[in-house]
C-alpha positions in Angstrom: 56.1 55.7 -75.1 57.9 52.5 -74.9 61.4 54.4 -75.4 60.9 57.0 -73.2 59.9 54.7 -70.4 63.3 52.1 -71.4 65.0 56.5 -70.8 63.1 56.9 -67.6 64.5 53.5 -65.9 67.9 54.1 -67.3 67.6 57.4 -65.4 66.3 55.6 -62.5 68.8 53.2 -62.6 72.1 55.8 -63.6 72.6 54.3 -66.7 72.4 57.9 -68.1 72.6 60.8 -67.0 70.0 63.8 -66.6 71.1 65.6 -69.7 71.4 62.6 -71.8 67.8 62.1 -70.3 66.7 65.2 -71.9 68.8 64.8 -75.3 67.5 61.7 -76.1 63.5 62.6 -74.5 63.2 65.7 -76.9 64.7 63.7 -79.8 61.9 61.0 -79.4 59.4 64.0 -79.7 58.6 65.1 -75.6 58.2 68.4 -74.3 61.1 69.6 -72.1 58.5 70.4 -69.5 57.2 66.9 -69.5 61.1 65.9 -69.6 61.5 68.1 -66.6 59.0 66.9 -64.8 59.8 63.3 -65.2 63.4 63.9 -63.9 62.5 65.5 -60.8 60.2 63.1 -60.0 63.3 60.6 -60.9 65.1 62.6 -58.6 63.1 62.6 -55.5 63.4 58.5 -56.1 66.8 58.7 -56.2 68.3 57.5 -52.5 70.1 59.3 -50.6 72.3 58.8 -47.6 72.7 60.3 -44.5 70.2 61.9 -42.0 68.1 60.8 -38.3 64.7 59.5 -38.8 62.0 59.0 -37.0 59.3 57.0 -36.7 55.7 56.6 -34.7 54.7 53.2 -34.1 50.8 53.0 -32.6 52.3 49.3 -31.8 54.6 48.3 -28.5 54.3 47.4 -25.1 56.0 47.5 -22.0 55.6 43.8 -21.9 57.5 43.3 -25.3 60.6 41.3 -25.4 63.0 40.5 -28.4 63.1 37.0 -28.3 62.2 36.3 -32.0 60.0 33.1 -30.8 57.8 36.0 -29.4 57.9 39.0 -31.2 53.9 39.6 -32.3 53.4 43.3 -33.2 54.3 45.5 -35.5 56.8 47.5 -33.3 59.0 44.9 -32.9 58.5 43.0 -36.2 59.2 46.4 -37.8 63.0 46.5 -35.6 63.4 43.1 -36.4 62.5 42.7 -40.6 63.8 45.9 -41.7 66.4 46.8 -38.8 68.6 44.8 -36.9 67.8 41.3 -38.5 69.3 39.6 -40.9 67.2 36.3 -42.8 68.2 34.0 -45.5 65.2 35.3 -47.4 63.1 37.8 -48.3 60.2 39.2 -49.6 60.7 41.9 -52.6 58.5 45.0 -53.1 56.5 42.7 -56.0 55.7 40.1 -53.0 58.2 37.5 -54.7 61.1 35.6 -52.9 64.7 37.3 -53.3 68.0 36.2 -51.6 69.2 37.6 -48.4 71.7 35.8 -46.5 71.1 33.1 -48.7 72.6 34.4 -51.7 70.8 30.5 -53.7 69.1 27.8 -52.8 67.8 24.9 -54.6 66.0 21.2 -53.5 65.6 17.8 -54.2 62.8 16.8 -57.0 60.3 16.0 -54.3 61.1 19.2 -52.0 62.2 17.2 -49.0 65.6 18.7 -48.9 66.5 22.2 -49.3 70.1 23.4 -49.7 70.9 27.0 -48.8 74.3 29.1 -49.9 75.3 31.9 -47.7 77.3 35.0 -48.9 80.5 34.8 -48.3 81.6 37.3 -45.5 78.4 38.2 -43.5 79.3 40.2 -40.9 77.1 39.9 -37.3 76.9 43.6 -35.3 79.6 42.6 -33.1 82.1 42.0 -35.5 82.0 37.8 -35.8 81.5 36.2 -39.1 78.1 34.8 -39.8 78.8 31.2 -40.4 76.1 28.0 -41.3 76.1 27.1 -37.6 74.5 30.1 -36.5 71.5 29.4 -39.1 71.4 26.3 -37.5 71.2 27.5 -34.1 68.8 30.4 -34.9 66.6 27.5 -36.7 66.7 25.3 -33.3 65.5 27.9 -31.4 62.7 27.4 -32.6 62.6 23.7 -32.3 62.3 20.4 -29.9 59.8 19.1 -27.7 57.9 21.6 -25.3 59.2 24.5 -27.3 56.5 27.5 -27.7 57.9 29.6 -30.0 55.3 30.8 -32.3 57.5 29.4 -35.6 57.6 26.3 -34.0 54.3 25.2 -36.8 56.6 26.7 -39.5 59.6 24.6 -38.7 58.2 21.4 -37.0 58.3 19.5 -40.7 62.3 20.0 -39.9 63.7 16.4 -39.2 67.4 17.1 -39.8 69.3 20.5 -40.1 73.0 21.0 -40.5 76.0 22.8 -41.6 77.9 21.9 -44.2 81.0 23.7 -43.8 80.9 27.6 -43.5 78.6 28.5 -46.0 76.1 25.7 -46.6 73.1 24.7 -44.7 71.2 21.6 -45.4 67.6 20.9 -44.3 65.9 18.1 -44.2 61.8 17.6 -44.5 59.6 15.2 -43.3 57.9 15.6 -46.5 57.7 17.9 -49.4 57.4 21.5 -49.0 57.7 23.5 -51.9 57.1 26.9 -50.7 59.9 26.4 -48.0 62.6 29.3 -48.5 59.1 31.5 -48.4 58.8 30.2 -44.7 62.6 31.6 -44.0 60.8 35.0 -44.7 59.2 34.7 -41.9 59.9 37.4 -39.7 60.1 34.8 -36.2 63.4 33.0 -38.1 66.3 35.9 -38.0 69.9 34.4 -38.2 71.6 35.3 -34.5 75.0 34.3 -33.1 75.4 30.9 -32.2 76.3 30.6 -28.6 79.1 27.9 -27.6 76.9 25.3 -26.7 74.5 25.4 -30.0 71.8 27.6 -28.2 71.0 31.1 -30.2 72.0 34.2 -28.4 69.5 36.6 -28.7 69.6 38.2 -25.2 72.4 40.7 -26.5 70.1 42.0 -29.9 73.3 40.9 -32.0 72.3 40.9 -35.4 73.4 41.1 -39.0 71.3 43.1 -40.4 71.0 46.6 -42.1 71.0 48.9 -38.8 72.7 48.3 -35.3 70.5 48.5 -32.2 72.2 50.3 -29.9 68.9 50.9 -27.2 65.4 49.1 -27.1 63.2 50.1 -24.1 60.0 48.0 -24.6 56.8 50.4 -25.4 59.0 53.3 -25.3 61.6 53.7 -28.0 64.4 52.5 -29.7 67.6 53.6 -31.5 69.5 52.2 -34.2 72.1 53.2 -36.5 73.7 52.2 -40.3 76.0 48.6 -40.1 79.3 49.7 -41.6 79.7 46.4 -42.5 76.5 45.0 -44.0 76.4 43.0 -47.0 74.5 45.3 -48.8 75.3 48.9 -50.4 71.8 49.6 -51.9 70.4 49.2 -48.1 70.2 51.8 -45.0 70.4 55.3 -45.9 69.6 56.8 -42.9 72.8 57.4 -40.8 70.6 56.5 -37.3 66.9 55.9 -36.5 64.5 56.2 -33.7 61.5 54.4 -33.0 59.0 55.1 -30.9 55.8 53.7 -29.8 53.2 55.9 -30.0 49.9 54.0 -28.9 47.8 57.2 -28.6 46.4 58.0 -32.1 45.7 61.4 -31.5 49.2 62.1 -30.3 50.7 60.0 -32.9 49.6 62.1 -35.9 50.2 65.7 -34.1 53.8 64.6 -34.2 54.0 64.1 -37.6 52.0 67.5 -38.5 54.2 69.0 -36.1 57.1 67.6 -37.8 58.5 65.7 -34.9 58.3 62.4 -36.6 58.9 61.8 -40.3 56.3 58.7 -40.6 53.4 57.3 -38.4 51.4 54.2 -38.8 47.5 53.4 -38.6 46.8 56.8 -39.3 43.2 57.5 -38.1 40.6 56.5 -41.2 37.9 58.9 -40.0 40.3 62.3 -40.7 42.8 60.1 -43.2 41.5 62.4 -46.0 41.8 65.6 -44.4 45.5 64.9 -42.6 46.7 64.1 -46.6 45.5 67.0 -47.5 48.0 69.0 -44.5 51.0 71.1 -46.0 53.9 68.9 -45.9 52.1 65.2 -45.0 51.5 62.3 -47.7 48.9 60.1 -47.4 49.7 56.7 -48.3 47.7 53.0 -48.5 48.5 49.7 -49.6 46.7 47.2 -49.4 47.7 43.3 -49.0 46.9 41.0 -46.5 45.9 42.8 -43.0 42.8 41.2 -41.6 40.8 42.0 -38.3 39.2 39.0 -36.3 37.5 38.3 -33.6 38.3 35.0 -32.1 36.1 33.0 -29.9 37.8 30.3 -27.4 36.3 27.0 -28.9 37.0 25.5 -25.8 35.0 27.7 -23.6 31.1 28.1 -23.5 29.2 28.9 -25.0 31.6 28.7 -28.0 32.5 25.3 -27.7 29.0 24.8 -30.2 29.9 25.9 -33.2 25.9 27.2 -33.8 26.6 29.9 -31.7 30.0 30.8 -33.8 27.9 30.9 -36.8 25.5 32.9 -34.9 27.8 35.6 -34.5 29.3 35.6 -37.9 25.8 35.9 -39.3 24.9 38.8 -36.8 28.1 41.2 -38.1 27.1 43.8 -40.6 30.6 43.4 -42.6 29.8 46.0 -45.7 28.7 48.5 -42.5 32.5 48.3 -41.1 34.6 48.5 -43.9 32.3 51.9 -44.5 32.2 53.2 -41.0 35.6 51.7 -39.5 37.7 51.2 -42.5 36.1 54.2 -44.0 36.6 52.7 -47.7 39.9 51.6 -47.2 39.2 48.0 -47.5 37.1 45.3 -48.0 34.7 42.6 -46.5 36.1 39.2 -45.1 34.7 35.8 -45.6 35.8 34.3 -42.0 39.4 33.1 -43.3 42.2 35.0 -43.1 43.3 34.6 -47.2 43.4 37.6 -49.2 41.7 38.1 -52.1 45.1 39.3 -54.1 46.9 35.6 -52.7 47.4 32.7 -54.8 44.7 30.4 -53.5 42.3 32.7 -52.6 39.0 30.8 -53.0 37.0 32.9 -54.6 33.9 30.0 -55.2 33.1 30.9 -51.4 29.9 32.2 -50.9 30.7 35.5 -49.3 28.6 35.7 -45.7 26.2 38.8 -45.5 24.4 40.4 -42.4 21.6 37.8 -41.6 20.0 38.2 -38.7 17.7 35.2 -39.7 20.5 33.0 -39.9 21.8 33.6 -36.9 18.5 33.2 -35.1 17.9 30.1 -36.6 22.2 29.0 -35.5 20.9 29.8 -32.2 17.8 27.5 -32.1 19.7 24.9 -33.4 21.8 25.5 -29.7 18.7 25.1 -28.5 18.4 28.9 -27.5 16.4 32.3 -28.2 18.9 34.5 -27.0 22.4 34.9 -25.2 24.1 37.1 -24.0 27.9 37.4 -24.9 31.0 39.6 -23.6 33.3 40.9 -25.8 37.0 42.7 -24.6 37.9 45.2 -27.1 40.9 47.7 -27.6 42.3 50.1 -29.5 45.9 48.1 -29.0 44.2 45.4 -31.7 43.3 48.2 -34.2 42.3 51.7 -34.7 38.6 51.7 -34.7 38.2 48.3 -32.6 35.9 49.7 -30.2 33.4 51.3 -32.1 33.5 48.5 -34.6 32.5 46.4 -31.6 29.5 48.6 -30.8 28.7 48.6 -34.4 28.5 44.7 -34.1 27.0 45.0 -30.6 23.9 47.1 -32.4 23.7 44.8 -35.3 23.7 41.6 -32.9 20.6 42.9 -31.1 18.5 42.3 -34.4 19.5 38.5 -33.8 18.8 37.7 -30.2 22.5 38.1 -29.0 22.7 41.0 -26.6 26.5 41.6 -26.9 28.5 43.9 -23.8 31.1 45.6 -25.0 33.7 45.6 -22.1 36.5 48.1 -23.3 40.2 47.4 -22.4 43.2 49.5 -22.1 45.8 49.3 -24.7 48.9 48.6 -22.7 48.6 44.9 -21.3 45.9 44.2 -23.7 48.0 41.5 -25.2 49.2 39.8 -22.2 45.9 39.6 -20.2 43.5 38.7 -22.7 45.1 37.3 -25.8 44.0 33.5 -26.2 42.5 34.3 -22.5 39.5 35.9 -22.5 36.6 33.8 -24.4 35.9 36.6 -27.0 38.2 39.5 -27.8 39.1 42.1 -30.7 42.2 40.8 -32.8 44.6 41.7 -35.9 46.7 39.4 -38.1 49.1 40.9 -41.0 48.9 37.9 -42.8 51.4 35.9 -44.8 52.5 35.7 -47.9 51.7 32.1 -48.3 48.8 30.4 -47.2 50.6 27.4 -45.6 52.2 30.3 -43.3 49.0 31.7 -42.6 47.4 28.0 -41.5 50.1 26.4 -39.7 51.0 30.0 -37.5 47.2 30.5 -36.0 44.9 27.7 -37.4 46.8 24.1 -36.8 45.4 22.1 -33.8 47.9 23.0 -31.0 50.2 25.4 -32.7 50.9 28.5 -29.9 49.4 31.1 -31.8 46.1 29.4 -32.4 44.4 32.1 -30.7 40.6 30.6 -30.7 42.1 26.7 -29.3 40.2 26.0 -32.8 40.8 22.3 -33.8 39.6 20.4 -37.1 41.1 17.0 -38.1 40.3 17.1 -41.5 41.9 20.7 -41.7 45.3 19.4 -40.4 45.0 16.9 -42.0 45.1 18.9 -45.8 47.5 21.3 -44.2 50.0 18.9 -44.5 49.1 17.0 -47.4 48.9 20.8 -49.5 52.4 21.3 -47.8 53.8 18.5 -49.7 51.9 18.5 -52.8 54.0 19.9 -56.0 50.4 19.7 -58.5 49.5 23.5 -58.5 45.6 22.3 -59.0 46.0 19.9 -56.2 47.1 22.4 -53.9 44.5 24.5 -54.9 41.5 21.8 -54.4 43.3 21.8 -50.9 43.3 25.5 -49.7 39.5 26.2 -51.0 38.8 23.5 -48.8 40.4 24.7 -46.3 39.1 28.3 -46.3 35.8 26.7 -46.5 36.1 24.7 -43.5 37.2 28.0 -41.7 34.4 30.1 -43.2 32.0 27.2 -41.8 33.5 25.8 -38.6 36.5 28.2 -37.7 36.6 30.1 -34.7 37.5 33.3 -35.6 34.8 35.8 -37.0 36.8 37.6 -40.0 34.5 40.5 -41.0 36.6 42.7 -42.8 40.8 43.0 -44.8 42.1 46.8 -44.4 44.4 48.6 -46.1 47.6 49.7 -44.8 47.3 53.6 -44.5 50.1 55.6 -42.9 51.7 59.3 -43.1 54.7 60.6 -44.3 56.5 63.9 -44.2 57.3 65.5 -47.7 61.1 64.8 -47.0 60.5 61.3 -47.1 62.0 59.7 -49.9 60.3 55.8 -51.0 60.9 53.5 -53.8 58.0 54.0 -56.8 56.8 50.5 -55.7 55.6 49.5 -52.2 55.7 45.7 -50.4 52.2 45.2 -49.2 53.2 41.8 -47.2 53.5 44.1 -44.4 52.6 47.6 -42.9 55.2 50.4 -44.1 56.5 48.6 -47.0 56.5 45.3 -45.8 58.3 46.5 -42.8 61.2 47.4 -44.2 60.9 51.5 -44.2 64.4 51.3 -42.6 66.2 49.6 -45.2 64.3 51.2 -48.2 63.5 55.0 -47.1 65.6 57.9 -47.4 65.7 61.9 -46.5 65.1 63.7 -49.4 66.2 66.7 -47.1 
């Protein structure tokens, strides 16, 4: 079996062709059928260019903008990893690092400075070359004093940062960092035209990567269409693509039964089994590091006292959302947004049950019997979010906290109660590191720290894990920091999903999926084809 699976990738891979395939497959003993079988599968792999695709986003709003210091959804992170943007790294379909931009890197033994190569002749949308001095500027933008971009935590360790010569940019670290090229992944930190005085010009969507934008109109659509001139030739094999943004589930999955979309995201888990089952749709799931939360404003009472957090950690019935909610496709969190399939997962962590006990006795130690708590949900933070809040609502009840379950409409959801309102439905993709994770939503300060959560000791192991190079070091670090998340954090984490999206059968996808992101890591542009 070992040879014909060496004949299979060398098919895959055009090393030989289809009726050497079969030559050398009967010779080692297979059945032309199985032969056969194989090398239409093989085929339908196979890319091919050319063809308009589109695509159903239940993410955007009219609020959206493009600057990358603010792009949060998975609309625009989905235009900006696998579309128009261009990064120094990336993250493969095996969630290891690969070159992008950067075609090598290397750093210093004690990974304070990092050293990154561009390819020679990057080409930006407008025709300039892409030169060290734009990284710089695109990695500024994110930088300096009163700055709120939301990769301002990922770049702050930055002390120096310049260009040496065309090709060559040189970064210098407060202290160590050795997952550092991982953070360039980041989807916040695309490479943009420099502007004349140093400032990044992303007001006229230039970028250098696989597909031209040539419209964005924010929660509506978008269309893009092949770079001619993009490093890459095993990239982009759709001649154009159109986005839209598709909030309404219902709507969302008639157009791809209907055939008016080739792909839709957070396919609806009640009826997931039955729309796979539909002539002409494929049902697909990966699962990675998607969590839901529900974030409490530690700086607003009642949730200020972290009794009453715990209180309503203890008063979610977890295993009854990932079977009514996620329907199965997924699994119960442990209030920390690390997933179990990551690195440093810490997997000595007592996993928190339904305990309606508990939470009566967090509530007494608040010096109360009962309390009543709002919470604003939408369907804008995830499919399900408002019957999982009822769910929680019901459960609550059985530990003194009578729970009113104010539902919100999708569009504006973001702007009006984001970090605003004291409790709220959330959703986080994840990263694939877990210093990513901590310093985007979990640092003291950091913009995205969407409960105003703050722990001394936590920052103060974020930074020390940053810099430490001992892989059991680290380690000691991140359990304790999930555990002081799972015991003081302010964001209830009840349950990790599964990414689950539709696809037409003319969709063509690489045997492998990234599960870093939705959609293969966000990249369906770059890696899909039309079979058709």
């Amino acid at each position: 079996m070992d040879f014909l699976d060496k004949l299979t990738r060398d098919l895959r891979t055009r090393r030989i062709s289809r009726r050497r395939f079969m030559q050398q497959g009967l010779a080692a003993g297979a059945t032309v059928s199985a032969l056969s079988l194989t090398a239409d599968m093989v085929h339908a792999q196979t890319p091919k260019k050319g063809g308009h695709f589109r695509v159903a986003r239940g993410h955007g709003a009219t609020t959206d903008k493009l600057d990358p210091g603010v792009i949060e959804n998975g609309y625009t992170i989905g235009l900006s990893l696998g579309g128009y943007q261009g990064y120094l790294t990336q993250i493969g379909t095996d969630g290891g690092l690969e070159p992008s931009l950067a075609e090598s890197w290397e750093s210093s033994p004690d990974a304070k400075t990092w050293t990154f190569k561009l390819r020679d002749g990057l080409e930006f949308h407008n025709g300039r070359t892409v030169k060290a001095s734009d990284v710089v500027a695109s990695i500024n933008h994110h930088r300096g004093e009163g700055n709120t971009s939301a990769a301002g935590p990922l770049v702050a360790p930055v002390v120096d940062l310049k260009a040496d010569g065309d090709l060559v940019v040189v970064v210098e670290l407060e202290s160590g960092n050795a997952d550092f090229p991982f953070i360039m992944t980041d989807y916040h930190l695309p490479v943009m035209p420099a502007n004349d005085d140093g400032t990044m010009n992303w007001q006229d969507y230039i970028g250098c990567g696989s597909y031209v934008l040539d419209n964005y109109d924010a929660g509506v659509s978008s269309q893009l269409s092949r770079h001619a001139n993009h490093w890459s030739d095993d990239v982009a094999f759709f001649d154009t693509v159109e986005v839209l943004s598709i909030i309404d589930q219902n709507a969302r999955t008639s157009a791809l039964v209907s055939g008016d979309v080739h792909v839709i995201d957070r396919v609806d888990l009640k009826t997931a089994a039955l729309l796979g089952r539909r002539p002409g749709v494929n049902l697909k799931t990966t699962t990675g590091t998607l969590h839901y939360s529900l974030p409490m404003l530690c700086d607003v009472d009642p949730y200020t006292d972290n009794n009453i957090r715990l209180a309503v950690k203890y008063a979610i019935d977890r295993q009854e959302l990932v079977d009514k909610i996620l329907f199965g496709y997924g699994e119960v969190g442990n209030d920390h947004p690390i997933g179990s399939g990551q690195r440093f997962y810490n997997d000595e962590l007592e996993q928190r049950t339904y305990d309606p006990d508990r939470a009566k006795f967090h509530l007494k130690e608040a010096g109360m019997d009962s309390i009543q708590l709002e919470i604003m949900a939408s369907e804008a933070a995830f499919a399900g979010a408002v019957d999982a809040a009822i769910l929680i609502q019901n459960s609550a009840k059985g530990a003194g906290i009578d729970l009113k379950v104010n539902r919100q409409p999708n569009d504006g959801f973001w702007a009006d109660h984001w970090m605003k309102s004291p409790f709220i439905t959330s959703y986080w993709s994840g990263r694939p590191v877990e210093d990513q994770m901590f310093s985007t939503t979990y640092q003291t300060g950091v913009s995205w720290n969407e409960s105003h959560w703050s722990n001394e000791r936590f920052d103060k192991l974020l930074v020390e894990a940053r810099a430490e190079l001992d892989e059991a070091k680290r380690r000691d670090m991140y359990f304790e920091m999930q555990k002081i998340l799972n015991e003081q954090g302010g964001s209830a984490i009840p349950m990790f999903a599964s990414y689950v999206f539709g696809v037409g059968d003319d969709v063509g996808m690489p045997e492998q999926l990234a599960t870093n992101w939705d959609l293969d890591g966000e990249r369906y542009m770059e890696r899909w084809w039309l079979n058709s």
